[in-house]
C-alpha positions in Angstrom: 19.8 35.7 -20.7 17.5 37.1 -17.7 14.2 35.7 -18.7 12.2 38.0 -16.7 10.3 40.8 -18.7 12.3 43.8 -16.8 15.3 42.1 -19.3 13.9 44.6 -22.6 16.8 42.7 -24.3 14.1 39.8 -25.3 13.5 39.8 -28.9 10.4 42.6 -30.1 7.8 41.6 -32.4 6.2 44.8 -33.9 3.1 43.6 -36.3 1.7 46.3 -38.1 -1.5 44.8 -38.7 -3.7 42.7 -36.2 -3.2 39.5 -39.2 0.6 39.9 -38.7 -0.3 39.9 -35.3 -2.9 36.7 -35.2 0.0 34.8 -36.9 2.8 35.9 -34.4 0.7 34.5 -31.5 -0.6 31.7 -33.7 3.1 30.6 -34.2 3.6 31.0 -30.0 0.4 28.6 -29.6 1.8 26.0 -32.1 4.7 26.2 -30.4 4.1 26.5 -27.2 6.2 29.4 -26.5 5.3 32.0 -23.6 5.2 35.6 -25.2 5.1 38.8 -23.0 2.7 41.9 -24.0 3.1 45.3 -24.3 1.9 48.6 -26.2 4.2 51.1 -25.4 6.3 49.4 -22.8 5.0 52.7 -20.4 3.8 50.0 -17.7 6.2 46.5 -18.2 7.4 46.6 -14.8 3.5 46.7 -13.1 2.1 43.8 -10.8 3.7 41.0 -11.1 7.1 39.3 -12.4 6.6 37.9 -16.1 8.9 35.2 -16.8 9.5 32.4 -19.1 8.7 34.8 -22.0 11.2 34.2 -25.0 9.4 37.4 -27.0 8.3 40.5 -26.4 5.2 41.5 -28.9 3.9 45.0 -29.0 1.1 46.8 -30.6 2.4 50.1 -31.0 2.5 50.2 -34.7 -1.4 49.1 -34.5 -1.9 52.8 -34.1 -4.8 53.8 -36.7 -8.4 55.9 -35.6 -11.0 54.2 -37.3 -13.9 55.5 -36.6 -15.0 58.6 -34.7 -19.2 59.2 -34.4 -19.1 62.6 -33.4 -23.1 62.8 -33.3 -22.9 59.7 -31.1 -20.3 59.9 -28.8 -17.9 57.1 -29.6 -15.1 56.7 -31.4 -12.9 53.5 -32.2 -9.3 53.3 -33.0 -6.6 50.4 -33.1 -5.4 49.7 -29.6 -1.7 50.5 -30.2 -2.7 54.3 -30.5 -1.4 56.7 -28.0 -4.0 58.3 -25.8 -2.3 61.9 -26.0 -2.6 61.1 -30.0 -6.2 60.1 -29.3 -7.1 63.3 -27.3 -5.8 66.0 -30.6 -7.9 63.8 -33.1 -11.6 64.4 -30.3 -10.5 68.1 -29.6 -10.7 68.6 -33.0 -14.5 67.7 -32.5 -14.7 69.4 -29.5 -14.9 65.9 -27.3 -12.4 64.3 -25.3 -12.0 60.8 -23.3 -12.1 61.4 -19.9 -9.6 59.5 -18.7 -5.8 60.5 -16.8 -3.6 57.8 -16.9 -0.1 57.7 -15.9 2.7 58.5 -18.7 -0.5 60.0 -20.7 2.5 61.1 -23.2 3.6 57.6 -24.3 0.5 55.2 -22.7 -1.3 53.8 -25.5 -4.9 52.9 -25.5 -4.7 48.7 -24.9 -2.2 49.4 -22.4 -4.6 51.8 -20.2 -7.2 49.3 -20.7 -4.8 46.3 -19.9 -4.0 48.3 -16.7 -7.9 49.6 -16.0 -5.3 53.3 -15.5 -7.5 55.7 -14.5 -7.2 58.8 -12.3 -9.0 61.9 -10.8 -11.5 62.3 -13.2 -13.0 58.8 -12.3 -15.2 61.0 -9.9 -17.3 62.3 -12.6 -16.8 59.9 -15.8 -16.6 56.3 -14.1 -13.0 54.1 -14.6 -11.8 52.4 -17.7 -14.5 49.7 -18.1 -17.4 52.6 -18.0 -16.3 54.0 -21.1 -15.3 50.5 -23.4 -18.2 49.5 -25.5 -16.8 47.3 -27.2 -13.2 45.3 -28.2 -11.8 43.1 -30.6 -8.6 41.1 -29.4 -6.4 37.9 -30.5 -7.5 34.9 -28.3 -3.8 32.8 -27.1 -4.9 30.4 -29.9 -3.7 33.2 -32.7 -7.9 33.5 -33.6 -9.4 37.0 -34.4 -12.6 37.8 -31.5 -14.8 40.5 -31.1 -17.0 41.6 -28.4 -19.7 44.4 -27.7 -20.0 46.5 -30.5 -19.9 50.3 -31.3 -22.7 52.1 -30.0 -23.7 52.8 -26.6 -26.5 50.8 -25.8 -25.6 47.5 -27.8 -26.4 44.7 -25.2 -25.6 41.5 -27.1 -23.5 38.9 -25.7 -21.1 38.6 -22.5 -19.6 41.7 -21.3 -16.2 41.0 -22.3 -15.4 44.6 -21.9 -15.5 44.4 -17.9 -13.4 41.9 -18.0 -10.6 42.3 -20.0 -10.3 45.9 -18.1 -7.5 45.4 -15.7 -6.6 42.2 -17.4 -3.4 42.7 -18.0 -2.9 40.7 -21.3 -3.4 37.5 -19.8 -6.4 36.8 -21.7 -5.8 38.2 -25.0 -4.3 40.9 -27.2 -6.5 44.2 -27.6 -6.2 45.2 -31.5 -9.1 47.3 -31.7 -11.4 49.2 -29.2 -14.9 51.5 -29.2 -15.1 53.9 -26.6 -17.3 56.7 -25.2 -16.4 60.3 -25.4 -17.6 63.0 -24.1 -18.2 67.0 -25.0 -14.7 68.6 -24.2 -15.5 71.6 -21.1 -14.4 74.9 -21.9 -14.7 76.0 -18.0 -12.8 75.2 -15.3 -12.4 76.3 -11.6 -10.0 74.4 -8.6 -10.8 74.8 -5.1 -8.1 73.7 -2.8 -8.3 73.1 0.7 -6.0 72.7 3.1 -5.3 71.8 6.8 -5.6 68.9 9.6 -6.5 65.7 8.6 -10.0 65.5 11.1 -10.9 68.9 9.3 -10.3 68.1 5.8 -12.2 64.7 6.5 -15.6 66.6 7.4 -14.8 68.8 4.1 -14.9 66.1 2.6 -17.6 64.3 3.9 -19.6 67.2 2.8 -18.9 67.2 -0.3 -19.7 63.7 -0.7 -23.2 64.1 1.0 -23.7 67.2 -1.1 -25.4 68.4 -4.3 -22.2 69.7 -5.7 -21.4 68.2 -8.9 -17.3 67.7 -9.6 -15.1 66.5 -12.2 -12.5 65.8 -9.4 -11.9 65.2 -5.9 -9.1 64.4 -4.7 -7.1 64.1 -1.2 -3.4 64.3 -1.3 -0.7 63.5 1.1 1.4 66.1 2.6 4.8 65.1 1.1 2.4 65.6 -2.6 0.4 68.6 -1.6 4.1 70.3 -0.7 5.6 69.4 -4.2 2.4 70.6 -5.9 3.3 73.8 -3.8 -0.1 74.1 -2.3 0.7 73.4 1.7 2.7 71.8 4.1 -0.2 69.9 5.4 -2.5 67.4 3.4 -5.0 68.8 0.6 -8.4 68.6 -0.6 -8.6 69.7 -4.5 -11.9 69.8 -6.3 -12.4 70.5 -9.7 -15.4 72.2 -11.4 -16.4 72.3 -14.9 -19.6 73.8 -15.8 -20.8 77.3 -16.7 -19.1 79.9 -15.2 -22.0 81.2 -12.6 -22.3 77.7 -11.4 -18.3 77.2 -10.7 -18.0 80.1 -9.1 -21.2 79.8 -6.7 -20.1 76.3 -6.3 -16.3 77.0 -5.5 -17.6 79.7 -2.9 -20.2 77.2 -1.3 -16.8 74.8 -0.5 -14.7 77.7 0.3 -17.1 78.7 2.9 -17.4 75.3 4.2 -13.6 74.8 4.1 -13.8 78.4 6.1 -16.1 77.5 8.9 -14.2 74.2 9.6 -11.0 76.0 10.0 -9.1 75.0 6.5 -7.2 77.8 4.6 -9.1 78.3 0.9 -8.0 78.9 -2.3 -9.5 78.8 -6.0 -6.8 78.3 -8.9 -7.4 78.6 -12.4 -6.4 78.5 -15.5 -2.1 77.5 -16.3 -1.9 77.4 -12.4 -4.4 75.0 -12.3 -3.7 73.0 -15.2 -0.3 72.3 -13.8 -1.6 71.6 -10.7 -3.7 68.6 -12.3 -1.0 67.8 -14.4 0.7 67.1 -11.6 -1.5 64.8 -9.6 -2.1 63.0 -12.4 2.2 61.8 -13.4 3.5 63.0 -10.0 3.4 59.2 -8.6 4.6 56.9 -11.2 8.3 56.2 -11.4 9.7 58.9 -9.1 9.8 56.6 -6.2 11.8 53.0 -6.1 7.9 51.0 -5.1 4.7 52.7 -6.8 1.7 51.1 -5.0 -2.3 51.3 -6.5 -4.5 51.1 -3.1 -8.3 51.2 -2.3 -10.5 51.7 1.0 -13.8 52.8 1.6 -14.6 56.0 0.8 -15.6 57.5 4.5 -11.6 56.1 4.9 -9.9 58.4 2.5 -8.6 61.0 4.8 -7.7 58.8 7.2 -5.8 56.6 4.9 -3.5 59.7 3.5 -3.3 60.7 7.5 -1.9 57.6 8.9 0.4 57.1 5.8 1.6 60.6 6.3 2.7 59.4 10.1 3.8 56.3 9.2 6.3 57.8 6.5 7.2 60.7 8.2 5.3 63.0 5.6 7.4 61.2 3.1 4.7 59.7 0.9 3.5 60.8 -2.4 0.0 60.0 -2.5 -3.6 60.4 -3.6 -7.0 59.1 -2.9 -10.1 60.3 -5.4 -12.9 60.8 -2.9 -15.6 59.4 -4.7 -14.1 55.9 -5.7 -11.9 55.2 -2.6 -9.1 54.1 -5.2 -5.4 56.1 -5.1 -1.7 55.4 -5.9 1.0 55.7 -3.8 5.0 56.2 -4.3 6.8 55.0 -1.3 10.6 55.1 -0.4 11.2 51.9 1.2 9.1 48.5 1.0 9.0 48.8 5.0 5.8 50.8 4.5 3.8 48.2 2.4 2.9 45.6 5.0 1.6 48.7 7.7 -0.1 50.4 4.9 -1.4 47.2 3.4 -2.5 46.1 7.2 -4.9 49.1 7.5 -6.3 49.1 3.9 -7.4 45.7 4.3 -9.0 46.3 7.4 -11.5 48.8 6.2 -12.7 46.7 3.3 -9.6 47.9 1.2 -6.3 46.7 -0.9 -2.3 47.5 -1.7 -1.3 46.4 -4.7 2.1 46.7 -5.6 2.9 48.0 -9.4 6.3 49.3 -9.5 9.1 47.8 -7.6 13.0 46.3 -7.5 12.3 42.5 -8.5 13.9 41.5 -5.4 10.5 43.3 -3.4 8.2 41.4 -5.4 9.7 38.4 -5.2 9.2 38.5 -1.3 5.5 39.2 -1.3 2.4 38.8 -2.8 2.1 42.1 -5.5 -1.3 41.7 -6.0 -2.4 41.5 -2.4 -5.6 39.9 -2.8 -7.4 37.9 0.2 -10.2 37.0 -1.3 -12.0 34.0 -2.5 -12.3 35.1 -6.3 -8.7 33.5 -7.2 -9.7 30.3 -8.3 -12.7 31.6 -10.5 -10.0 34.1 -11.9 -7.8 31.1 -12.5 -10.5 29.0 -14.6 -11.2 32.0 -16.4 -7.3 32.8 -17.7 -7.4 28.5 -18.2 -10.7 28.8 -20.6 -8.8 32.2 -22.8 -5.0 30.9 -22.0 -5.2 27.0 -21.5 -0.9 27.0 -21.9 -0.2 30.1 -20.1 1.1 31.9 -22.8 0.1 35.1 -22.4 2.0 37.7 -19.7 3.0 34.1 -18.2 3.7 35.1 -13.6 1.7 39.0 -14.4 -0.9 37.4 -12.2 -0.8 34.3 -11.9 
């Protein structure tokens, strides 16, 4: 048997309760077997190769809501719970978690924050970690742990929250997690933009440097913005979500701006634009062979979607959201990771590579990092996982 974690024949533990859980890993520590980790199994094949597992354990059947303080703004639920599961139980409260992860259908709520899978609506809410308050996990020693708590300004002890966010379950197994919510908008209006790279780039810059107040901004290739059937040139789209009078005086304020640089305008609303979001947010993962996660500094975003557009012949799938500098990427061929990876780095950026063939990871470094944080990240997963139990090759 392929002992690699793209195998899904490996034997499936499915706890149904974080004890049954404790004393499935418990059992891995005594015997010193490597286990792989999953919720849903949305995201097994992202960063890097997992291999020497002998099990597969998942948390979907941890799927419970425990608690939800609508006067406070949190709610807590067992990490195998589906965030599109999540969502109905806050809109019936009027509240939502602002978060747009890939596979929002099937992606469960350890597994977002396993992956730190956040999209466009970073702009206005923060990522992952800004909205987990607090988390309780199973430590690779089979032991219960807890962490933060479950209000909003509980300080007490390390900020284990941060990280475990992006973690990848290679320092513990999420059970149970507090989050913030926030009051669910009822108003929406999407401005698009669209035109030459150098024009959309001072749009853009604008609205940075402006008092406008998005949910969303995002910059999209021109191989996206023509299956989103808004151009056949790269796209700005900016979403609003206050009162009415103040989406439409700030959609006409970017229009106008968009106007006098030269960009065709447009406003969408309603199913047209809820597509159109829809869209942005699953249109990249898993309809290309190499899905890539990618960062640069945010005067770089146009730029970035520009030169990828050249260097792929418009082929390229991808978006940037303007006020974080973080995007994703669906490329073709692996000949476009090195060149794309080449000018990330070189404005302060990265290219991580999430989804591809195991024979493209095996020939470069997934992660892509440069920096000098590896061997503090490697003490760290030594202190939570001294065997190398856990995810065993996701990142280290």
């Amino acid at each position: 048997m392929d002992d690699s974690i793209n195998d899904i024949s490996l034997p499936i533990g499915l706890p149904k309760n974080v004890e049954e859980l404790a004393e499935l890993v418990a059992i891995a520590n005594r015997d010193r077997v490597p286990v792989a980790i999953a919720g849903n199994s949305t995201k097994l094949d992202w960063g890097g190769i997992v291999t020497g597992a002998k099990s597969l354990v998942s948390t979907q059947k941890l799927d419970r809501s425990i608690a939800h303080a609508v006067g406070d703004l949190t709610v807590t639920v067992e990490a195998g719970i589906k965030f599109a599961n999540l969502q109905e139980i806050l809109a019936a409260a009027g509240q939502f978690l602002p978060l747009d992860p890939a596979y929002p259908d099937r992606a469960t709520i350890g597994g977002i924050i396993a992956t730190a899978d956040a999209g466009s609506l970073r702009h206005r809410y923060g990522g992952v970690r800004d909205l987990l308050l607090g988390i309780s996990f199973v430590r690779a020693d089979g032991k219960i742990a807890k962490a933060g708590g479950r209000v909003v300004k509980n300080v007490a002890g390390y900020d284990m929250m941060k990280l475990f966010t992006g973690s990848y379950g290679t320092l513990g197994i999420l059970t149970e997690v507090t989050l913030r919510v926030y009051p669910l908008p009822t108003n929406f209006g999407t401005v698009i933009l669209t035109g030459a790279p150098e024009k959309l780039e001072r749009a853009a810059k604008f609205l940075l440097a402006s008092t406008l107040t998005p949910i969303s901004a995002d910059v999209v290739s021109t191989a996206f913005s023509q299956a989103l059937e808004l151009s056949n040139t790269p796209s700005l789209v900016v979403k609003f979500a206050t009162i009415p009078e103040s989406i439409a005086q700030q959609s006409a304020q970017l229009l106008e701006i968009g106007k006098s640089l030269g960009l065709k305008g447009g406003i969408w609303q309603g199913p047209q634009a809820d597509n159109l979001w829809s869209g942005i947010q699953t249109g990249i993962w898993g309809t290309t062979p190499i899905g890539c996660k990618l960062g640069v500094k945010l005067t770089a975003a146009v730029e970035t979607i520009a030169i990828l557009d050249r260097a792929t012949a418009n082929t390229s799938k991808a978006v940037i959201h303007l006020n974080s500098g973080i995007g994703a990427c669906a490329l073709g061929d692996a000949k476009y990771i090195d060149p794309l990876r080449h000018h990330c780095e070189a404005s302060g950026g990265f290219v991580s590579v999430l989804q591809a063939p195991v024979g493209v990871k095996q020939q470069l470094n997934v992660w892509g990092y440069r920096g000098n944080a590896v061997p503090l990240m490697q003490q760290i997963k030594q202190q939570f996982d001294p065997f190398g139990l856990l995810n065993p090759g996701r990142c280290f």
